[in-house]
Backbone as XML, in Angstrom:
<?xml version="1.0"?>
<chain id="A" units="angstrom">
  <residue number="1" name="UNK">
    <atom name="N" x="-19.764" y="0.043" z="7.817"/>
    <atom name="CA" x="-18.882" y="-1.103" z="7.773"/>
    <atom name="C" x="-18.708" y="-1.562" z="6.324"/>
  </residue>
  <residue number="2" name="UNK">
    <atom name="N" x="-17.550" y="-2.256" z="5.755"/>
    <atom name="CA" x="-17.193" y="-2.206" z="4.247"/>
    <atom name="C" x="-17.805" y="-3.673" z="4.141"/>
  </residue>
  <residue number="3" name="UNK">
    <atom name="N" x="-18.105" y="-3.945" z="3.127"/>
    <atom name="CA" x="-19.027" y="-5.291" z="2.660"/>
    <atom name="C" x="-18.099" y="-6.281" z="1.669"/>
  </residue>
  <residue number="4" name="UNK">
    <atom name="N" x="-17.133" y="-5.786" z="1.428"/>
    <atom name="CA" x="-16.345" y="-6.333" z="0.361"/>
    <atom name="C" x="-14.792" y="-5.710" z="1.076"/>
  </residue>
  <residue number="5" name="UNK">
    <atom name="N" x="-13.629" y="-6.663" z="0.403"/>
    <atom name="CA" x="-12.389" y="-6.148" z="0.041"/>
    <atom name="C" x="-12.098" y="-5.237" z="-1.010"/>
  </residue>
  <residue number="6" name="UNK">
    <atom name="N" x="-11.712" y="-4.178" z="-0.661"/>
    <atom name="CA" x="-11.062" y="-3.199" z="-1.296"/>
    <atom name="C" x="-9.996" y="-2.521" z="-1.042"/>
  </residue>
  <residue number="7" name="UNK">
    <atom name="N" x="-9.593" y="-2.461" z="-2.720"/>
    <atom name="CA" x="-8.162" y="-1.608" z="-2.951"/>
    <atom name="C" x="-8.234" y="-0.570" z="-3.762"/>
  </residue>
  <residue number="8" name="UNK">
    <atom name="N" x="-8.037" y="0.829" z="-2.846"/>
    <atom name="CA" x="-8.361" y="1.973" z="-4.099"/>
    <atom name="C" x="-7.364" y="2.293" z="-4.928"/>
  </residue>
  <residue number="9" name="UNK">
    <atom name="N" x="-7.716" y="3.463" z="-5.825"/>
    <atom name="CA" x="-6.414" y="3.673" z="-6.449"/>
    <atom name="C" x="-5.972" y="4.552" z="-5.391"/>
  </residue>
  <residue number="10" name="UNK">
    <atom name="N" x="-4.364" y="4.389" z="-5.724"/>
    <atom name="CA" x="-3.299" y="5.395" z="-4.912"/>
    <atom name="C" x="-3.537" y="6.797" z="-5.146"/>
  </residue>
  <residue number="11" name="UNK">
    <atom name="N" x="-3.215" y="7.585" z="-4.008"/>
    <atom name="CA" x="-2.503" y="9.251" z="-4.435"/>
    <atom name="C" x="-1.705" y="10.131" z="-4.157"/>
  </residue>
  <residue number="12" name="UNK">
    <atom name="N" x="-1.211" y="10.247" z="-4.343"/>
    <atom name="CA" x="-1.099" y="11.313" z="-5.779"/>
    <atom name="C" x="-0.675" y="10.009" z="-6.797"/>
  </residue>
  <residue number="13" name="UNK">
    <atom name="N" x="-0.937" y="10.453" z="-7.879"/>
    <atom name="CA" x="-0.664" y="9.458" z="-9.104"/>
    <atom name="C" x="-0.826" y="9.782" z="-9.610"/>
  </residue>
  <residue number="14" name="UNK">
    <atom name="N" x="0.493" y="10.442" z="-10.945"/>
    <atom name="CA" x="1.586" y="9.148" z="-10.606"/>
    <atom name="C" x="2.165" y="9.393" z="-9.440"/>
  </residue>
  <residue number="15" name="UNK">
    <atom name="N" x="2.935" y="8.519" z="-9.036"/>
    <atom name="CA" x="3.382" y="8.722" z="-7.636"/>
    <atom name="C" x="4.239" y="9.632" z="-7.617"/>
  </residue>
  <residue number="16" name="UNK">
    <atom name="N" x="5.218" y="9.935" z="-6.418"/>
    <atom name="CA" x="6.035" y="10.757" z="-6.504"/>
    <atom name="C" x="6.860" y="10.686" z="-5.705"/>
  </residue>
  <residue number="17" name="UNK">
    <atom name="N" x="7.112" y="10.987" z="-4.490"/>
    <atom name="CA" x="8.230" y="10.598" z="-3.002"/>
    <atom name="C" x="6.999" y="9.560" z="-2.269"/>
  </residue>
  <residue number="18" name="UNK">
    <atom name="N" x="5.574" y="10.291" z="-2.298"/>
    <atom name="CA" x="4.969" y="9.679" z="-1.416"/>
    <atom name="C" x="3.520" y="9.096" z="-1.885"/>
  </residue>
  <residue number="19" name="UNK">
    <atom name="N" x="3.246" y="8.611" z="-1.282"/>
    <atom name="CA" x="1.546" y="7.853" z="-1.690"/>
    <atom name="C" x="0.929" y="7.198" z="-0.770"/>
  </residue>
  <residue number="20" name="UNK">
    <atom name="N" x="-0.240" y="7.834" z="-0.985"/>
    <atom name="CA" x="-1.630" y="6.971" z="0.231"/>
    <atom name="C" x="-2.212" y="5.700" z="-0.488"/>
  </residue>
  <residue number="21" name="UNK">
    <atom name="N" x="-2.567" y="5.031" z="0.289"/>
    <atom name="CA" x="-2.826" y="3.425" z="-0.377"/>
    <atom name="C" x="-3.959" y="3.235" z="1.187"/>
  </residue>
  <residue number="22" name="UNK">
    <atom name="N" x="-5.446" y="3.067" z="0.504"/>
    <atom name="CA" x="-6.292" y="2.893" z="1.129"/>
    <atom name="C" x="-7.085" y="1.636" z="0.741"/>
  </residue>
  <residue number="23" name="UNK">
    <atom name="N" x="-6.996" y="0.813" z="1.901"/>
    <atom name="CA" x="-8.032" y="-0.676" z="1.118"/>
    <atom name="C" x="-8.810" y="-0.498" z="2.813"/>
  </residue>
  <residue number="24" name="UNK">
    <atom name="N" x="-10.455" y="-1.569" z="2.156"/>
    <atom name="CA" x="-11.285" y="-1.820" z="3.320"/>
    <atom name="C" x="-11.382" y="-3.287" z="3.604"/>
  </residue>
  <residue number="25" name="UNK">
    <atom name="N" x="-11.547" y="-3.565" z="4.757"/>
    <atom name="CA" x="-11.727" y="-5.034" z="5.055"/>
    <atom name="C" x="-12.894" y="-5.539" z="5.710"/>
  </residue>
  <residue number="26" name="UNK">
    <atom name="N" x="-13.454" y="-6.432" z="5.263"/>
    <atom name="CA" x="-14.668" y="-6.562" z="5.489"/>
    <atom name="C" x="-15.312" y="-7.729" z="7.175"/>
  </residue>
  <residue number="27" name="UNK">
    <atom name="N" x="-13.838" y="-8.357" z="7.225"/>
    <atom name="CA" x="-14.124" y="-9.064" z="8.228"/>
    <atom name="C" x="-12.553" y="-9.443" z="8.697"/>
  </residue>
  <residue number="28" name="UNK">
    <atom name="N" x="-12.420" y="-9.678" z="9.914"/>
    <atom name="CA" x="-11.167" y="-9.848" z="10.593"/>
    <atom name="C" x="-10.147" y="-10.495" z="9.512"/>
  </residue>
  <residue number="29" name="UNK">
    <atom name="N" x="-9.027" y="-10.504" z="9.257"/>
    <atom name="CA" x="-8.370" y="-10.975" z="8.311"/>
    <atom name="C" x="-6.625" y="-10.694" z="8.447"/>
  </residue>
  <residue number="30" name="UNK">
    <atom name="N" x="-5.974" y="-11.842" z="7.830"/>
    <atom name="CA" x="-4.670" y="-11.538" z="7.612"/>
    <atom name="C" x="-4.233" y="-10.708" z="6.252"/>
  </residue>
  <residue number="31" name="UNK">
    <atom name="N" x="-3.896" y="-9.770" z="6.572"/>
    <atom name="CA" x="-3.471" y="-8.488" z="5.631"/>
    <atom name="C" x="-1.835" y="-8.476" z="5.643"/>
  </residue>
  <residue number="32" name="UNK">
    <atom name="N" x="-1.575" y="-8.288" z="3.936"/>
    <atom name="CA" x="-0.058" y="-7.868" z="3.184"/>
    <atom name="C" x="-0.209" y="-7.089" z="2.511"/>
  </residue>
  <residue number="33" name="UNK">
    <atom name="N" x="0.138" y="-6.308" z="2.830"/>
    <atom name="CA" x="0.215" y="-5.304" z="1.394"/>
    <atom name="C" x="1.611" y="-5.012" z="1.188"/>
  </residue>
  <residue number="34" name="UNK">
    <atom name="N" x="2.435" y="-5.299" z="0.036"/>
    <atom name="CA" x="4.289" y="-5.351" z="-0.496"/>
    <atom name="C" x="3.930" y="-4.101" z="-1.875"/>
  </residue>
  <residue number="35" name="UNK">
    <atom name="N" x="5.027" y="-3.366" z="-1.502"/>
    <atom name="CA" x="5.472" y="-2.942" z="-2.782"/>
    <atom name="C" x="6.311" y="-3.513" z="-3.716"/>
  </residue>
  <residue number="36" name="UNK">
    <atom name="N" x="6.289" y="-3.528" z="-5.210"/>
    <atom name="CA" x="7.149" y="-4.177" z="-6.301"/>
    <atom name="C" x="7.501" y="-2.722" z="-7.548"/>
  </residue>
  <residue number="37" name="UNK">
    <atom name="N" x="8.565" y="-3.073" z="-7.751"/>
    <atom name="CA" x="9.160" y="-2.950" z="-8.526"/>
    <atom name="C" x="8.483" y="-3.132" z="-10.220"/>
  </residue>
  <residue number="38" name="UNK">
    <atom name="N" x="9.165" y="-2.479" z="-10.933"/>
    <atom name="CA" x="8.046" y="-2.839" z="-12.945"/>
    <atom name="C" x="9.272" y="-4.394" z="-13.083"/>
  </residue>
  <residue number="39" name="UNK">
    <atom name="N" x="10.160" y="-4.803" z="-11.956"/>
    <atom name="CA" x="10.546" y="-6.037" z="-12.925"/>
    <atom name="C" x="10.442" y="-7.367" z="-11.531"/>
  </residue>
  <residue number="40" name="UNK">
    <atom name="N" x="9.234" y="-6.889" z="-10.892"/>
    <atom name="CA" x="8.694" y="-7.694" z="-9.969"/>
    <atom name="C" x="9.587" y="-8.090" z="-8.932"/>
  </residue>
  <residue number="41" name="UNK">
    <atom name="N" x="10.103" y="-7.074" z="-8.297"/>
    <atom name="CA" x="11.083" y="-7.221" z="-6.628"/>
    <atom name="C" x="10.341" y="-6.551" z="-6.367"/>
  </residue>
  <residue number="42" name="UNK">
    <atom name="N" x="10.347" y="-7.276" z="-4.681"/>
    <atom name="CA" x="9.598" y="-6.584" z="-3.669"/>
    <atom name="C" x="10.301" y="-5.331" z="-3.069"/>
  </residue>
  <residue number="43" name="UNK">
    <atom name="N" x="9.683" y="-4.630" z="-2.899"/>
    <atom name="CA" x="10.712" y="-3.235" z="-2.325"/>
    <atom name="C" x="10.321" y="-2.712" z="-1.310"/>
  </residue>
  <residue number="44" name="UNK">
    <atom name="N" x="9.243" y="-3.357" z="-0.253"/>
    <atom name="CA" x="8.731" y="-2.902" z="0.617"/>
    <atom name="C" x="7.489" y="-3.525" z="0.841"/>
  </residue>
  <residue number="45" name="UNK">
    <atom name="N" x="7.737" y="-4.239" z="2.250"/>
    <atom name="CA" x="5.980" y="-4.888" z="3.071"/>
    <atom name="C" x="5.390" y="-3.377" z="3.670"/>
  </residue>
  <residue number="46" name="UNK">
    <atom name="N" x="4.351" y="-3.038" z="3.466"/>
    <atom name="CA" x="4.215" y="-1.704" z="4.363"/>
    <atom name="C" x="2.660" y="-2.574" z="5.403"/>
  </residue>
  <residue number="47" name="UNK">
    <atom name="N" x="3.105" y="-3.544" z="5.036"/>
    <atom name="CA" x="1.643" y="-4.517" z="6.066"/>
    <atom name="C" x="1.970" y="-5.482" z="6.213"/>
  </residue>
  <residue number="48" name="UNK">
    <atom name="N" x="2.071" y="-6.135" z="7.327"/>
    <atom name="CA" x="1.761" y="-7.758" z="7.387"/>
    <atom name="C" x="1.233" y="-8.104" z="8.774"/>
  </residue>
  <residue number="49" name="UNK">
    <atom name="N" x="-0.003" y="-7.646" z="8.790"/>
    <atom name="CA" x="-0.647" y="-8.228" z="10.136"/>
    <atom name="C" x="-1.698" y="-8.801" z="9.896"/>
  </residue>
  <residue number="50" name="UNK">
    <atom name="N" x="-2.206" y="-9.151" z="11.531"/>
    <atom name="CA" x="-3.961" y="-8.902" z="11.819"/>
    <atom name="C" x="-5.050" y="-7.984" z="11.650"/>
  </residue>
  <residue number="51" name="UNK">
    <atom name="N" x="-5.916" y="-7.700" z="10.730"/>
    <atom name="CA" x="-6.681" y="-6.141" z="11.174"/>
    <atom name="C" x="-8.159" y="-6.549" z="11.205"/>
  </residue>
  <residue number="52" name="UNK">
    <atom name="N" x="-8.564" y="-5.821" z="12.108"/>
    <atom name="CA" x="-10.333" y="-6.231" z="12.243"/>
    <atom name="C" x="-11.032" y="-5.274" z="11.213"/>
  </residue>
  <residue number="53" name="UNK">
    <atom name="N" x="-12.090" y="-5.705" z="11.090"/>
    <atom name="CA" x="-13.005" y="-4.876" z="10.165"/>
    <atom name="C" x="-12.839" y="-3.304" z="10.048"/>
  </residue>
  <residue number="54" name="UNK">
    <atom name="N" x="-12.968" y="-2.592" z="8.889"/>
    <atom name="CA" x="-12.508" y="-1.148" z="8.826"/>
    <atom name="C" x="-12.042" y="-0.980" z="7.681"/>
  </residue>
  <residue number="55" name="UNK">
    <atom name="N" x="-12.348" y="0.545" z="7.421"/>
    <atom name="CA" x="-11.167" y="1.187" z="6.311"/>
    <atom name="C" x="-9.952" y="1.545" z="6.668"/>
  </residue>
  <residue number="56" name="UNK">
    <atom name="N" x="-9.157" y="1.512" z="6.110"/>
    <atom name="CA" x="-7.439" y="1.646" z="6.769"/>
    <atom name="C" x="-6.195" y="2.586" z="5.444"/>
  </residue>
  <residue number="57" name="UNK">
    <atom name="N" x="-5.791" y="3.535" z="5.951"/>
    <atom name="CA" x="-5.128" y="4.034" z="4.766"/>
    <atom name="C" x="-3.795" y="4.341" z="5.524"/>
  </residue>
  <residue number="58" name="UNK">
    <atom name="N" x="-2.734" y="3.573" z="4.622"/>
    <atom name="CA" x="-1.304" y="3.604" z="4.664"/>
    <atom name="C" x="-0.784" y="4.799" z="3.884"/>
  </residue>
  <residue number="59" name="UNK">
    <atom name="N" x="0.528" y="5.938" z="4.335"/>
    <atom name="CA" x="0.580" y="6.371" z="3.511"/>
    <atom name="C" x="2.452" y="5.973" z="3.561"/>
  </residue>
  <residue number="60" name="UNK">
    <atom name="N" x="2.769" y="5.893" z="2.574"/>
    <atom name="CA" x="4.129" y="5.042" z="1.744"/>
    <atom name="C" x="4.851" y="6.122" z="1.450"/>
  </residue>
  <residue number="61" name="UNK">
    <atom name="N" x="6.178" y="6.426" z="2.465"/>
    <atom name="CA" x="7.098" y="7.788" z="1.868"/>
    <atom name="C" x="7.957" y="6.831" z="1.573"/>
  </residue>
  <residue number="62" name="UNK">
    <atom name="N" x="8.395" y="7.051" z="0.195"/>
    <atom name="CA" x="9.537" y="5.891" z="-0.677"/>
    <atom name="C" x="10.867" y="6.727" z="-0.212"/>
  </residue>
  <residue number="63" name="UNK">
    <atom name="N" x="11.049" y="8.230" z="0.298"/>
    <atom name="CA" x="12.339" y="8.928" z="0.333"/>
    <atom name="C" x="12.294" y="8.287" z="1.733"/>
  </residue>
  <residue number="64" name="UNK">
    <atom name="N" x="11.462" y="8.333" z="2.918"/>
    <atom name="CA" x="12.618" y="7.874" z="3.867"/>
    <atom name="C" x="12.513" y="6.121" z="4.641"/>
  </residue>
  <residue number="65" name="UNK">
    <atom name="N" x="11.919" y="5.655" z="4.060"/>
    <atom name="CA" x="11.267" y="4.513" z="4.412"/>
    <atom name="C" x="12.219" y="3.371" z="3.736"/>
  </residue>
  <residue number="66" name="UNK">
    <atom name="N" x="12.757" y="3.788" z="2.407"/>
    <atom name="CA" x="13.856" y="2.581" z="1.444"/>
    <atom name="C" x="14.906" y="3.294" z="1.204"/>
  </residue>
  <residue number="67" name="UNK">
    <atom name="N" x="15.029" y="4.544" z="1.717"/>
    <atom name="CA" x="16.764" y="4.816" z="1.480"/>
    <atom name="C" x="16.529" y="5.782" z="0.255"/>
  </residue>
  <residue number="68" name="UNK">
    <atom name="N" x="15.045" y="6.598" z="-0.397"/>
    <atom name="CA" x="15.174" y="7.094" z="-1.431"/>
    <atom name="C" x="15.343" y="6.411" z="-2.787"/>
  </residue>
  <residue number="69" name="UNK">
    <atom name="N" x="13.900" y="5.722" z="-3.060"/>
    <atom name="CA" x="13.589" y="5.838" z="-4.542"/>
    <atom name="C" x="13.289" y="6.428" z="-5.384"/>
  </residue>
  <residue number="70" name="UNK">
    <atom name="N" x="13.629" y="6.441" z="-6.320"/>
    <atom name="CA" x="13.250" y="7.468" z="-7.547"/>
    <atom name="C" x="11.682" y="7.308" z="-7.725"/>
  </residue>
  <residue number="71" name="UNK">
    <atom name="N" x="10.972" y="8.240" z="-8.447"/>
    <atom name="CA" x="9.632" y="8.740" z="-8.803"/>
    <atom name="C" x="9.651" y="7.471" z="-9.761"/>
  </residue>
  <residue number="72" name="UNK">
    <atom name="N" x="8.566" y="7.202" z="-10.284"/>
    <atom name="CA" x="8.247" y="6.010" z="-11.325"/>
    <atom name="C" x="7.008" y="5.411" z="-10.911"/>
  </residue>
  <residue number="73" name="UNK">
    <atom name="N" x="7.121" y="4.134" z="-11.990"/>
    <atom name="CA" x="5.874" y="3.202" z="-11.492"/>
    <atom name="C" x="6.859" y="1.886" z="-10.491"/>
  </residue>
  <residue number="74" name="UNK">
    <atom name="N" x="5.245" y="1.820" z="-9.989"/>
    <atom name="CA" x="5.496" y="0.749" z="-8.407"/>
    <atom name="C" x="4.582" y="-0.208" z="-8.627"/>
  </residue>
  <residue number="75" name="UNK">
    <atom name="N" x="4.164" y="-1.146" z="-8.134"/>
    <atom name="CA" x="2.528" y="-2.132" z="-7.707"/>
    <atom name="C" x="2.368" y="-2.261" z="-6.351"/>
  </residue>
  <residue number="76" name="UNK">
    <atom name="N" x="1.422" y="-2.468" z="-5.921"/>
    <atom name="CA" x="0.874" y="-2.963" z="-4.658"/>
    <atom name="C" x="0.002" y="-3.480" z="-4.262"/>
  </residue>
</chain>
């Protein structure tokens, strides 16, 4: 069971069409995780729920999920 909140780094990285995004949660909790943009727009919630305790890994295809973004940098 995870003892702390965590956010790993992404992969492949740098990114590319696609990317895994793995965080742990340590106790029942309301979870967001948004993608942004380098001039801070959101470009994608790929979370906004409830999740109970656990590790949890999202994986983020930017080609079919937003209509096809280009390769670059993102945040999350």
């Amino acid at each position: 069971m995870p003892s702390e909140f965590l956010l790993w780094q992404n992969y492949p990285n740098p990114f590319n069409s696609s990317s895994v995004i793995k965080y742990s949660i340590p106790k029942s909790s309301q979870v967001t995780l948004r993608i942004f943009n380098t001039l801070g727009q959101e470009i994608k919630t790929l979370v906004n729920e409830e999740k109970t305790i656990g590790i949890y890994e999202i994986n983020w295809d930017a080609v079919s999920s937003t209509g096809g973004l280009p390769s670059g940098v993102y945040f999350y």
